[in-house]
N, C-alpha and C positions, 0 to 999 in steps of 0.2 A: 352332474354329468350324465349318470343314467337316465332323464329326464330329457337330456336333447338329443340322447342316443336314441334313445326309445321312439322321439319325434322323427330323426329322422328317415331310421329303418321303416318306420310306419306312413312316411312320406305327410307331415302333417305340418306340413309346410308356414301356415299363421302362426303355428306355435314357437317352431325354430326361427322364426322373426323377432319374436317376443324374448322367447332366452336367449338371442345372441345378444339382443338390447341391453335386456338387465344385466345379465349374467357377461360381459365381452370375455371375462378372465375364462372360460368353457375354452373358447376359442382354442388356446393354445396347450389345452391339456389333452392326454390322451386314454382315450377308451380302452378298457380291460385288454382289447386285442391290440393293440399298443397303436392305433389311427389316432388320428387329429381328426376333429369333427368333419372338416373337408376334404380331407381321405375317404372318412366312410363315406360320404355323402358323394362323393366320384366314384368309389366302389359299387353303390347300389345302384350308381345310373341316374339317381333325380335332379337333373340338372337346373328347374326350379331352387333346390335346395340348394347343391353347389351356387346360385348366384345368388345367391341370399347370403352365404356364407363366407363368399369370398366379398361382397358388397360390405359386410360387415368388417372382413379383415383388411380389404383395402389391395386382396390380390397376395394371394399364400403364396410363396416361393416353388410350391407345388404345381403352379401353371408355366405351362412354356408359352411364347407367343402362340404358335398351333391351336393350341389347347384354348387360350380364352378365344378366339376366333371362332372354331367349333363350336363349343359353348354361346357365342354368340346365333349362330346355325342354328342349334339343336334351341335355343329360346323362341327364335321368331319359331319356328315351323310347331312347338310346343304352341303358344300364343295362335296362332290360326288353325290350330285343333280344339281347344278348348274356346277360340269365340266363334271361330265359322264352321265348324266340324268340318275342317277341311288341311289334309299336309301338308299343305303350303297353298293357302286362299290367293288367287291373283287379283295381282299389285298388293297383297299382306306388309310386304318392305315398305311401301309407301304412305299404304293409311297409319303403320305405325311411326314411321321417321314423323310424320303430324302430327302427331299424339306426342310424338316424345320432346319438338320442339314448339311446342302449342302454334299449330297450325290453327287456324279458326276452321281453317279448310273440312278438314276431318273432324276437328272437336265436336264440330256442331250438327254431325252426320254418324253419329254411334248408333243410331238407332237401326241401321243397318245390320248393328253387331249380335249376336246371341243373346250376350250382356255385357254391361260398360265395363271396359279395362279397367283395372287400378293403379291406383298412383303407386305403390309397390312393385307394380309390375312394371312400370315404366321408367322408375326411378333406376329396375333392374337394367331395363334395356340399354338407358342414358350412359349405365355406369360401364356396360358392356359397349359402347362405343366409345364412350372416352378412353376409355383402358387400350381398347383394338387400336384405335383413329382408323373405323372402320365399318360399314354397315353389308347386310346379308342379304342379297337380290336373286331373284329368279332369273337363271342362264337361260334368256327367250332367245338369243340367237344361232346356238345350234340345237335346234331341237329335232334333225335325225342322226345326230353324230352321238355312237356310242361310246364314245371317250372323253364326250364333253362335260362340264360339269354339274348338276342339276342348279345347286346353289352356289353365286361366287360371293366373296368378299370382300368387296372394293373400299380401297382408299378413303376414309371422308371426304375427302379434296375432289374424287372424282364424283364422289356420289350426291354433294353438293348440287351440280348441275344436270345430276339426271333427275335428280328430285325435282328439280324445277320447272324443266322441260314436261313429266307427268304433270305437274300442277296447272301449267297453264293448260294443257290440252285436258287436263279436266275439269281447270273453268271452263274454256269455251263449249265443250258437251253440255255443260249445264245452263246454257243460255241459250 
């Protein structure tokens, strides 16, 4: 246990992959300050970590719907920091929903990226959208309203055919 504590106070994120794998029984014991690993690990804020962990648990009773939705939020905008150096790269929802459901579209255009995503990371995403039935888009239609919201959360059902609608308008730009 002091070993995935240590990982994940330390945010060292491949390693708590690895002992959640070997180790799953970690999961549901608790650390000297009497947390579950994904307590500390929502306590420190690494929500890498948290989806690692709850990927692993299959979704702690510790999450409300809210909460895995945000988490879904606080991923992608993580993920477009660390490949575009950017808090939310535009259309970021997009090239990943491609990656997540092997678009050729996006696959085969990473080299646009910082560096190529991983299959961990995507596997996160997947698992954060099946859980949601739900994907995290940039609110591009009110952008002078200060009450609007930067990020929404739409439906899979609705986000379905908005995916699609980008997709073709971004084939046709590229012909």
């Amino acid at each position: 246990m002091k070993e995935l504590v240590n990982a994940i106070i330390n945010a060292h994120l491949d390693k708590v992959r690895v002992l959640v794998r070997t180790n799953p029984e970690l999961l549901t014991q608790q650390t000297p300050n009497g947390y579950t690993p994904v307590e500390l690990a929502k306590a420190k804020g690494h929500k890498k970590i948290e989806t690692a962990i709850a990927r692993a648990t299959g979704v702690p009773e510790c999450y409300t719907a809210d909460e895995l939705r945000q988490l879904l939020v606080d991923y992608v905008a993580w993920l477009s920091e660390e490949y575009y150096a950017a808090g939310w790269y535009d259309s970021i929802e997009y090239k990943l929903w491609a990656l997540v459901i092997h678009d050729k579209l996006e696959c085969t255009h990473q080299q646009w990226w910082r560096k190529r995503i991983g299959t961990e990371e995507l596997a996160d995403l997947k698992f954060l959208s099946e859980r949601t039935q739900a994907w995290a888009m940039w609110n591009d239609e009110h952008p002078n309203d200060p009450d609007a919201e930067d990020v929404l959360v739409v439906a899979l059902i609705d986000w379905q055919p908005m995916y699609n609608a980008w997709r073709a308008k971004h084939l046709s730009s590229r012909t």
